[in-house]
N, CA and C atoms as an extended XYZ file, in Angstrom:
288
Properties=species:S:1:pos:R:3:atomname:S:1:resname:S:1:resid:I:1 pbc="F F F"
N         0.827       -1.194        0.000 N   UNK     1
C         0.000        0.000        0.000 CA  UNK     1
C         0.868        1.254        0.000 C   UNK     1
N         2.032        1.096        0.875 N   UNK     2
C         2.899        2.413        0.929 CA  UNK     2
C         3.755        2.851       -0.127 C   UNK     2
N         3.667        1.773       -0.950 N   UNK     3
C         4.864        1.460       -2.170 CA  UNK     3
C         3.705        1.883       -3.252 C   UNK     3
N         2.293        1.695       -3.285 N   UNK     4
C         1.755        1.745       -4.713 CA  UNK     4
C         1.171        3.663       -4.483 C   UNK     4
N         1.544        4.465       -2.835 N   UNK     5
C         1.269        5.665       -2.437 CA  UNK     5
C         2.527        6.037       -3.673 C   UNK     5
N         3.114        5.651       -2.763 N   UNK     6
C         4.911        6.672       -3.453 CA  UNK     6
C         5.084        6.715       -4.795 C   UNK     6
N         4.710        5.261       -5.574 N   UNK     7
C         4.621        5.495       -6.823 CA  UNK     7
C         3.628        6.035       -7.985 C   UNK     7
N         2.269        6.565       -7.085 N   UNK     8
C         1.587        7.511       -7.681 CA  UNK     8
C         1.464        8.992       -7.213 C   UNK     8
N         2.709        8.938       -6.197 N   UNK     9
C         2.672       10.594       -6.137 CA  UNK     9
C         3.664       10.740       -7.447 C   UNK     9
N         4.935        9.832       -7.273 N   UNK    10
C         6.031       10.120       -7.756 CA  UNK    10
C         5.520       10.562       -9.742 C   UNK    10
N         4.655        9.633       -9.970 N   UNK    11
C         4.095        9.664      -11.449 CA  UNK    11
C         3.542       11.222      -11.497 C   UNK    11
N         2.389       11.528      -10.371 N   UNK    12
C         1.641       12.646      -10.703 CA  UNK    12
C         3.034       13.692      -10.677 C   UNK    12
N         3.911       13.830       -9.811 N   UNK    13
C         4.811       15.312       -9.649 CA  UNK    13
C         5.884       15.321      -11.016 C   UNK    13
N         5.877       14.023      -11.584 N   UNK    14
C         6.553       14.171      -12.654 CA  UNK    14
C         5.717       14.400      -14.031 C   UNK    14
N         4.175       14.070      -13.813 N   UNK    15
C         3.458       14.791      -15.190 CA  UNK    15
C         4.110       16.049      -14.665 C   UNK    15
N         3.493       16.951      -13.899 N   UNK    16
C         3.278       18.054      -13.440 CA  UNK    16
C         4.608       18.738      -14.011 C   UNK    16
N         5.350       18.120      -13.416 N   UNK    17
C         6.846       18.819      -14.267 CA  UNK    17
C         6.932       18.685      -15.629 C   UNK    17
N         6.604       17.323      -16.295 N   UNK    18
C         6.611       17.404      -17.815 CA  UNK    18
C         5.831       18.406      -19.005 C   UNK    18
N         4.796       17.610      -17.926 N   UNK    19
C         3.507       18.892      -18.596 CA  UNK    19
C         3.694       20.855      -18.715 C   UNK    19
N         4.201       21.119      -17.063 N   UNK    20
C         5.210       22.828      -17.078 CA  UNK    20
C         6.318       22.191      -18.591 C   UNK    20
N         7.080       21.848      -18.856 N   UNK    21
C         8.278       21.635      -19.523 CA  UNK    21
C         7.538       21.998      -20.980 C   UNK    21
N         6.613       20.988      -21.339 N   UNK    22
C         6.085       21.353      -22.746 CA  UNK    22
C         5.533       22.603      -23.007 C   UNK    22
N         4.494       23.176      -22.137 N   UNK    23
C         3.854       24.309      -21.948 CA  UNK    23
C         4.771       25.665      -22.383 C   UNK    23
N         5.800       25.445      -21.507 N   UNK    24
C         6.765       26.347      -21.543 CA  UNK    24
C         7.988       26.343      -22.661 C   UNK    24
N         7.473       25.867      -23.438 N   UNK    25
C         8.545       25.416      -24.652 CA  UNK    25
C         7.769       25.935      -25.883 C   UNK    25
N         6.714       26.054      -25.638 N   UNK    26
C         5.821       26.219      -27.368 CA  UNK    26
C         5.754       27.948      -27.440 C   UNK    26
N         6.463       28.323      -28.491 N   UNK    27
C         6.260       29.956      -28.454 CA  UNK    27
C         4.637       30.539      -28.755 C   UNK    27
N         4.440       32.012      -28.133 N   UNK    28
C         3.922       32.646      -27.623 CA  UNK    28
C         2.729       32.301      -29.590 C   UNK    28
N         3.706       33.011      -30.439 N   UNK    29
C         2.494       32.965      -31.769 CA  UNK    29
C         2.128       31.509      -32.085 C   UNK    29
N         2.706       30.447      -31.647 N   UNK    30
C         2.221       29.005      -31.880 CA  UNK    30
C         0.940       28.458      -30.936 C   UNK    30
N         0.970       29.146      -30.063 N   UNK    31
C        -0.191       28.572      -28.598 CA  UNK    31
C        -1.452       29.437      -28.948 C   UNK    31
N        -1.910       29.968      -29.802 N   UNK    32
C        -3.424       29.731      -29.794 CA  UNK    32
C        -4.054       28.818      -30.953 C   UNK    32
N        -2.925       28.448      -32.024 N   UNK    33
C        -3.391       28.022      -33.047 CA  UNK    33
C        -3.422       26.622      -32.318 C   UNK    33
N        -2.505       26.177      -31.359 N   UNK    34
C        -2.434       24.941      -30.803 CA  UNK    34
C        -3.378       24.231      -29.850 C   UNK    34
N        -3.929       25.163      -29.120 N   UNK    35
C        -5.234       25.526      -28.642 CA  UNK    35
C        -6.306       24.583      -29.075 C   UNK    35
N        -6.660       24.546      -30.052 N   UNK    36
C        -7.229       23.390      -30.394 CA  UNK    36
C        -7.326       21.827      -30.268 C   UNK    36
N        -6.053       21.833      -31.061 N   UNK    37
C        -5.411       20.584      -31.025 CA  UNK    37
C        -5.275       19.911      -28.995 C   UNK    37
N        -5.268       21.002      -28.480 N   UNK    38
C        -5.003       20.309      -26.775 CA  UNK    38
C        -6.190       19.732      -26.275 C   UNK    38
N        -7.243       20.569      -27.267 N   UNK    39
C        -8.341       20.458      -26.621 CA  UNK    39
C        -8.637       18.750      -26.328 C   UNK    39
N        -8.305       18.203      -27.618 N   UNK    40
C        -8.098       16.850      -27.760 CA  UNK    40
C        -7.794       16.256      -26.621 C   UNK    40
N        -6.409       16.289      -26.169 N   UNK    41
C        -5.391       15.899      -25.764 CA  UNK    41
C        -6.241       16.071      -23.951 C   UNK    41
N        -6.842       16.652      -23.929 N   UNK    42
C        -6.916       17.278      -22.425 CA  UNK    42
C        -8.463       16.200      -22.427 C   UNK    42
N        -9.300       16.496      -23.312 N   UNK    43
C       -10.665       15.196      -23.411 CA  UNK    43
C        -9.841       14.350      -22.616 C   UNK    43
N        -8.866       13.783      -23.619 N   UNK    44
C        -8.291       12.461      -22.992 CA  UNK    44
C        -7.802       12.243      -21.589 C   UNK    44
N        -7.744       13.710      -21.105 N   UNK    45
C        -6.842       13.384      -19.521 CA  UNK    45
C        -8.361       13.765      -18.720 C   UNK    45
N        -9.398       14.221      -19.283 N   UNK    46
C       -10.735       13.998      -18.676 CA  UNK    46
C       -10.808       12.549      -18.132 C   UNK    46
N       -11.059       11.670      -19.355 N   UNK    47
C       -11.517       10.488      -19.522 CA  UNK    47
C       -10.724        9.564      -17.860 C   UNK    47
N        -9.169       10.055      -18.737 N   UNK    48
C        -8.085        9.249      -17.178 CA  UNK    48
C        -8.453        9.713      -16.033 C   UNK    48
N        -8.498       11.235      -15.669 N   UNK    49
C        -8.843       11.680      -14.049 CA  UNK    49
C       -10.511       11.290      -13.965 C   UNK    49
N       -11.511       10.789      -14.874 N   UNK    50
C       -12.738        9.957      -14.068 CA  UNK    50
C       -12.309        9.001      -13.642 C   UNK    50
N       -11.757        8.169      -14.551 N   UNK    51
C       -10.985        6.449      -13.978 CA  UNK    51
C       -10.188        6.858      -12.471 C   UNK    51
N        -9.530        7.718      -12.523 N   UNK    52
C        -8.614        7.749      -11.589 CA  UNK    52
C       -10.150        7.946      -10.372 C   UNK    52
N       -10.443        9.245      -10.351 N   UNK    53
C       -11.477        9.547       -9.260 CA  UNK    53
C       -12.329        8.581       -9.299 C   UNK    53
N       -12.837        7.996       -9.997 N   UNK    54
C       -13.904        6.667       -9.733 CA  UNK    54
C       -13.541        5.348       -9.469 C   UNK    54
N       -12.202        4.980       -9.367 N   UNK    55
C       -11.365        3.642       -8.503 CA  UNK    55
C       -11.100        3.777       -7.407 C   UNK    55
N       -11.758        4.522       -6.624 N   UNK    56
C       -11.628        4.109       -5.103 CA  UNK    56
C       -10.880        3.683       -4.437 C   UNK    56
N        -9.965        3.471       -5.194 N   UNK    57
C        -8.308        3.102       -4.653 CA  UNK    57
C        -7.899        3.710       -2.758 C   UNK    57
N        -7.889        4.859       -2.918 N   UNK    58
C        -7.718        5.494       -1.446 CA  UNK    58
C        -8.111        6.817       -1.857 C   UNK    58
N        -8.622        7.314       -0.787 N   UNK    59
C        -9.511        8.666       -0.878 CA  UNK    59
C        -8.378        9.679       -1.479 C   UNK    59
N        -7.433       10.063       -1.057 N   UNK    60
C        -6.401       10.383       -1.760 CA  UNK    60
C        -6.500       10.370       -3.468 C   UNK    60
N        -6.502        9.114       -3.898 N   UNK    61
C        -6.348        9.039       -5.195 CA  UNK    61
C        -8.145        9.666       -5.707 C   UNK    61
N        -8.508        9.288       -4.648 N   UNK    62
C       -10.315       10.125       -5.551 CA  UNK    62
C       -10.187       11.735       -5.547 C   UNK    62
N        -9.635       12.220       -4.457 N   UNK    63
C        -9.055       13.620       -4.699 CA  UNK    63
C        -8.462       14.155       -5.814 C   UNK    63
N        -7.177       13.738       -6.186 N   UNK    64
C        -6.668       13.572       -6.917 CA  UNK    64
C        -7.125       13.793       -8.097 C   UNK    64
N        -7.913       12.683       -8.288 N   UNK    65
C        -8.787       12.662       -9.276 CA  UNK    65
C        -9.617       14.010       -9.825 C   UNK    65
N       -10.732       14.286       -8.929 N   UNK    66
C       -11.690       15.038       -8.968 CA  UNK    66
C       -10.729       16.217       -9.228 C   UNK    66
N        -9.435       16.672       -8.729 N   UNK    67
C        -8.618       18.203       -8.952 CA  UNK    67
C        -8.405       17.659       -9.977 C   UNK    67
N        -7.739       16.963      -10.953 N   UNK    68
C        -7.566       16.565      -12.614 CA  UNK    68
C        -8.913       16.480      -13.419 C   UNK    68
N        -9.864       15.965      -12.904 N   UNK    69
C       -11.202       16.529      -13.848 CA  UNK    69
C       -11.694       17.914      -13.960 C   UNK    69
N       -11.597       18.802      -12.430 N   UNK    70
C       -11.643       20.210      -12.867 CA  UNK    70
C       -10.272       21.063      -13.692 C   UNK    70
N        -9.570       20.830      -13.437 N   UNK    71
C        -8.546       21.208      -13.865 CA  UNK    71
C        -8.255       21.037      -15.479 C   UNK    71
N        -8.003       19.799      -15.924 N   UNK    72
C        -8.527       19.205      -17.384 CA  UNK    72
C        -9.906       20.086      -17.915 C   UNK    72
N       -10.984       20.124      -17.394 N   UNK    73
C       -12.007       20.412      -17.778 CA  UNK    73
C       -12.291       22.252      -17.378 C   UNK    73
N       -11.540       22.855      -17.127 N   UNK    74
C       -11.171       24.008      -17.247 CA  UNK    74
C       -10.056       24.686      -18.815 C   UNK    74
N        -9.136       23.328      -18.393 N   UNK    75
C        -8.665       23.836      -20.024 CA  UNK    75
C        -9.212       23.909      -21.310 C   UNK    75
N        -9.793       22.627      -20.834 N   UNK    76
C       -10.913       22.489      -22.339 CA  UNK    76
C       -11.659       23.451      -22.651 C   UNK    76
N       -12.704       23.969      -21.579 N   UNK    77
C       -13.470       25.298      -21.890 CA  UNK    77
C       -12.571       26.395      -21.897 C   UNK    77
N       -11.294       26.629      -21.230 N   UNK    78
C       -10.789       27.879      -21.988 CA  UNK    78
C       -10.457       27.488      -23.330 C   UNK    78
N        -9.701       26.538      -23.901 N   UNK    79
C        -9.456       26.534      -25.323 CA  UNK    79
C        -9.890       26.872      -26.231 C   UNK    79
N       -11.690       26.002      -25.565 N   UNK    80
C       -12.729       26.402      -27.038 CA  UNK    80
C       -12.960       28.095      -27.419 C   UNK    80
N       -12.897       28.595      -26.073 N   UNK    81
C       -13.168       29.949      -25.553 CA  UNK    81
C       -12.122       30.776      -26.978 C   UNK    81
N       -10.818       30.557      -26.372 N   UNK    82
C        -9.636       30.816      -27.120 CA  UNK    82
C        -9.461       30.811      -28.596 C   UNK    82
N        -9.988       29.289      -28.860 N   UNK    83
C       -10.044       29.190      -30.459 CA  UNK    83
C       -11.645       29.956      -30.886 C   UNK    83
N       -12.319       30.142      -29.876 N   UNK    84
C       -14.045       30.838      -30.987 CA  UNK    84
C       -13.465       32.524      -31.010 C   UNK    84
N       -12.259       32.407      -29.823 N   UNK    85
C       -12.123       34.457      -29.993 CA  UNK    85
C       -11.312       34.318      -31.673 C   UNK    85
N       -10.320       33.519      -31.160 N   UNK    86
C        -9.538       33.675      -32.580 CA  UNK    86
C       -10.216       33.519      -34.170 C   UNK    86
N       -11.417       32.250      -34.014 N   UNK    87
C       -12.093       32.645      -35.630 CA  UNK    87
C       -12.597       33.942      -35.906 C   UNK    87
N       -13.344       34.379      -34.835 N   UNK    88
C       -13.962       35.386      -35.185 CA  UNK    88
C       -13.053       36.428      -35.587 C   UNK    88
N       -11.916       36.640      -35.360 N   UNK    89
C       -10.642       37.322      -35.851 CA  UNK    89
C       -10.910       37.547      -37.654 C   UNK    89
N       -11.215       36.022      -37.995 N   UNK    90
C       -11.252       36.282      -39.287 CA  UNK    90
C       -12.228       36.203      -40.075 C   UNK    90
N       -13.634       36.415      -39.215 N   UNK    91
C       -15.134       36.843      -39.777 CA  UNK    91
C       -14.958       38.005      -40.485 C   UNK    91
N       -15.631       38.200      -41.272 N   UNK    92
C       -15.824       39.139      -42.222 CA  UNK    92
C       -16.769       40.182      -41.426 C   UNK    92
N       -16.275       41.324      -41.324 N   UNK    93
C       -16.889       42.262      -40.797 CA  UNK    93
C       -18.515       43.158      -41.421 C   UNK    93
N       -18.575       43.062      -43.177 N   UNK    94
C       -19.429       43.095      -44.073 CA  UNK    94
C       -20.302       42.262      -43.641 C   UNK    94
N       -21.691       43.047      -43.831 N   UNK    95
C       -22.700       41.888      -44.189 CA  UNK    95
C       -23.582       42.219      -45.206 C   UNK    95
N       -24.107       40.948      -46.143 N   UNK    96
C       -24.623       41.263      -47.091 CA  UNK    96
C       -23.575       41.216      -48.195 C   UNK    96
């Protein structure tokens, strides 16, 4: 039990660092067009932090969980947010 603790903190503090690492690597004019594309990517870490929060493993890990579904599911709605400001960028201001 103390061994399967350590090795899911040790996993989560090293997304956490990987995840800062990529973030912080993609330049400033590349991250809204990319925006999209995460949106993907972040669904998918939805999907994992329900599994995680709904295995009952130790209350801990349901915590855990539930802060990665809001968290995940915060990015997602800013993204879409992000990518609907940016189309409208290139709506046509004319009508008719």
């Amino acid at each position: 039990m103390e061994g399967t603790f350590i090795l899911v903190i040790t996993i989560f503090v090293l997304a956490m660092f990987l995840g800062f690492e990529v973030i912080t690597k993609v330049p400033p004019t590349l991250h809204t067009p990319l925006m999209s594309g995460s949106n993907a990517i972040s669904g998918i870490a939805i999907i994992g932090a329900l599994i995680g929060a709904g295995a009952e493993q130790t209350s801990l890990a349901s915590i855990l969980g539930i802060v990665a579904v809001t968290l995940a599911t915060v990015n997602v709605v800013g993204g879409f947010l992000v990518t609907d400001r940016m189309l409208k960028m290139f709506v046509s201001k004319r009508k008719g």
